[in-house]
C-alpha positions as CSV (number, residue, x, y, z in Angstrom):
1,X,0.0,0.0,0.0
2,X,1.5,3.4,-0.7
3,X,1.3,6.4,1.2
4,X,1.4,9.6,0.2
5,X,4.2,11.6,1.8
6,X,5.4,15.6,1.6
7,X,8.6,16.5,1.2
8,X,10.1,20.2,1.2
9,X,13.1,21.2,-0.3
10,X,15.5,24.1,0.1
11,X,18.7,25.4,-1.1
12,X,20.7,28.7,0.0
13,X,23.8,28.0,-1.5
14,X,25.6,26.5,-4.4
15,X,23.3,27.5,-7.2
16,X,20.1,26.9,-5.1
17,X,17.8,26.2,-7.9
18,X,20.3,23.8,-9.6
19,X,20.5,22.1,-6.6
20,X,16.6,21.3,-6.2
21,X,16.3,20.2,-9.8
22,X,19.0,17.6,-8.9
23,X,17.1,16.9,-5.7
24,X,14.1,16.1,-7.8
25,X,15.6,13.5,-10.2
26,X,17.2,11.6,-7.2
27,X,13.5,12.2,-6.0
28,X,12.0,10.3,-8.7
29,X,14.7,7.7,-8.7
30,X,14.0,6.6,-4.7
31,X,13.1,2.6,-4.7
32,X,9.4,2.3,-4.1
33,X,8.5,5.6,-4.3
34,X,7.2,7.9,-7.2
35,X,7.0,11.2,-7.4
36,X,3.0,12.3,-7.8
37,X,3.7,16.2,-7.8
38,X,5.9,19.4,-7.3
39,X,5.1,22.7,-6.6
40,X,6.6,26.0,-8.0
41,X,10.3,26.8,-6.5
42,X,10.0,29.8,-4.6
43,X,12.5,32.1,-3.0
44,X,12.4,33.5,0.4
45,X,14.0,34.9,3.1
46,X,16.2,33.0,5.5
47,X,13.8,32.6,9.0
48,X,15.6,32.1,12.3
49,X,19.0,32.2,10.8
50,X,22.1,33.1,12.5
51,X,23.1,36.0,10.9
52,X,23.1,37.2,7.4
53,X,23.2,34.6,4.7
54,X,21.6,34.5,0.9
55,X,18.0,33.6,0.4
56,X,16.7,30.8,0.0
57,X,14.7,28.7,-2.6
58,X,12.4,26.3,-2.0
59,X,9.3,23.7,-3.4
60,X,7.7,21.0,-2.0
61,X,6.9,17.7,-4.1
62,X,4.4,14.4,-3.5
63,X,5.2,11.4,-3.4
64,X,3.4,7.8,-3.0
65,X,6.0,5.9,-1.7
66,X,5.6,2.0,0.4
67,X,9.0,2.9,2.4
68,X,8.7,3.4,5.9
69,X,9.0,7.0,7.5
70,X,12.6,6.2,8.4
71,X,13.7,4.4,5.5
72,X,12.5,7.3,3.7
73,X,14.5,9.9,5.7
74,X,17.4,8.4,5.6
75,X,17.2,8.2,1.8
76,X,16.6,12.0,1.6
77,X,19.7,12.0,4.2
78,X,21.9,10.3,1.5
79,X,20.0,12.7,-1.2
80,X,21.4,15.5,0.6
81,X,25.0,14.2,1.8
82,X,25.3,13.7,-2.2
83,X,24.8,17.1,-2.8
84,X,27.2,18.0,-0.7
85,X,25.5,18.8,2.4
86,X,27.1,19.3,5.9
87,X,25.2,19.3,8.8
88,X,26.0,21.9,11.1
89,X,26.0,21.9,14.6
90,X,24.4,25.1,14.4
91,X,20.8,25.7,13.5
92,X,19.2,27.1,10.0
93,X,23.4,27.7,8.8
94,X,23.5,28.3,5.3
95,X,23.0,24.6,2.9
96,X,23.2,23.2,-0.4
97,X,20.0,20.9,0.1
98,X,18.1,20.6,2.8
99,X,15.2,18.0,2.5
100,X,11.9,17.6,5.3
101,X,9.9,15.1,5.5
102,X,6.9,17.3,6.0
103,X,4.2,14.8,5.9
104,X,3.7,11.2,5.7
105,X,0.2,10.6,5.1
106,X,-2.0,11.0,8.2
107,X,0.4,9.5,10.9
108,X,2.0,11.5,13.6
109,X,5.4,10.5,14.6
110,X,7.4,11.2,17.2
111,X,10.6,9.6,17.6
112,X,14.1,10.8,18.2
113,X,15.8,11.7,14.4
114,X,11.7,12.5,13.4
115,X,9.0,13.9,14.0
116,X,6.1,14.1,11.8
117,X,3.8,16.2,10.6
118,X,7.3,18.8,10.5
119,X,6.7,20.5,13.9
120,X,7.6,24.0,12.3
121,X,5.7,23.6,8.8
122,X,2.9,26.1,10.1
123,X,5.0,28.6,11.2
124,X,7.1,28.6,7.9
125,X,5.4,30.3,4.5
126,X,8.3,28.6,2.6
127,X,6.2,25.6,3.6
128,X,2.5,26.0,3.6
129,X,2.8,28.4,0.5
130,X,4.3,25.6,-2.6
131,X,2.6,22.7,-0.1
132,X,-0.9,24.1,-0.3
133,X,-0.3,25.3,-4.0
134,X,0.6,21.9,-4.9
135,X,-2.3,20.4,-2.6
136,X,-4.9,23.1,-1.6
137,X,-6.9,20.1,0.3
138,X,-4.3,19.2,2.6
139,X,-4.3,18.8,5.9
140,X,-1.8,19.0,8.2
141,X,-2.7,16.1,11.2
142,X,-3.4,17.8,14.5
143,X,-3.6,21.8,12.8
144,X,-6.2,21.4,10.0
145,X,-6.2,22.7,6.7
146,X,-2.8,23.9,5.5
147,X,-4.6,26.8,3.7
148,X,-6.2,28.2,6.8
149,X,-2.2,28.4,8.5
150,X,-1.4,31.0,5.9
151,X,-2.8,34.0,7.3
152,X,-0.2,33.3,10.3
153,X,2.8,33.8,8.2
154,X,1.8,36.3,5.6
155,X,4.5,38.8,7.0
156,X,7.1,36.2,5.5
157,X,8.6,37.3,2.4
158,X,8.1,34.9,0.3
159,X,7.9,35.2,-3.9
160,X,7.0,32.7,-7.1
161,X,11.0,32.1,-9.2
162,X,11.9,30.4,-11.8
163,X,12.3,26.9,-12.1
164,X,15.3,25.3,-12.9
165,X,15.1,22.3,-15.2
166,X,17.9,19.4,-15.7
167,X,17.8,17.4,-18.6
């Protein structure tokens, strides 16, 4: 049986927009798992950062996928270590990928490398803006409809960019 899972995407560094088209084909190539949608990439300010640092671009895609909610983060961990992603021992720092498991279907997790739905998504525009362009029905388990978060983070700069596409 497949579930259908959320997964956001960013990049601040290292031609960001490159690096989510790359994200996406390893995406599509994940065992047991295809990709069902993407959202528009969308650039934003950096939120809760430590100090300045370039903006960031982000999407969100869907995917059905029969892995389990581990399995499937620690493929998105290898996804992001192959893009050359170094985790930080400080938090929001400046990244070449970064991929969240956002949602995965209605569960609610709560273990110690994961906790789903995202426990920030509904604070986070970069977030509920390409998630609830790319599913305006969903809903986020324990908050409601993703839609009806927006108002909450309208302040967030947040703006529709170009796609990049690698062929």
């Amino acid at each position: 049986m497949m579930t259908r899972v959320y997964v956001g995407l960013g990049s601040n560094l290292a031609h960001p927009r490159h690096q989510l088209a790359r994200a996406m084909r390893a995406l599509a190539r994940l065992p047991r798992t295809r990709v069902v949608g993407v959202s528009s990439n969308y650039v934003s300010a950096p939120v809760d950062c430590p100090g300045p640092q370039p903006e960031f671009v982000n999407a969100v895609a869907a995917l059905e996928t029969k892995l389990p909610p581990l399995g499937l983060l620690a493929l998105l961990h290898a996804i992001e270590r192959r893009q050359r992603r170094t985790r930080q021992r400080q938090r929001n720092a400046p990244r070449t990928l970064d991929l969240d498991l956002l949602l995965y279907g209605r569960a609610r997790l709560h273990h110690p490398s994961l906790v789903v739905p995202h426990p920030r998504m509904n604070t986070r525009a970069f977030v509920l803006r390409p998630l609830v362009e790319l599913s305006p029905r969903v809903t986020i388990p324990g908050r409601g409809l993703a839609r009806a978060q927006l108002p909450a983070v309208r302040a967030q700069r947040i703006a529709r960019t170009r796609t990049h596409v690698l062929h």
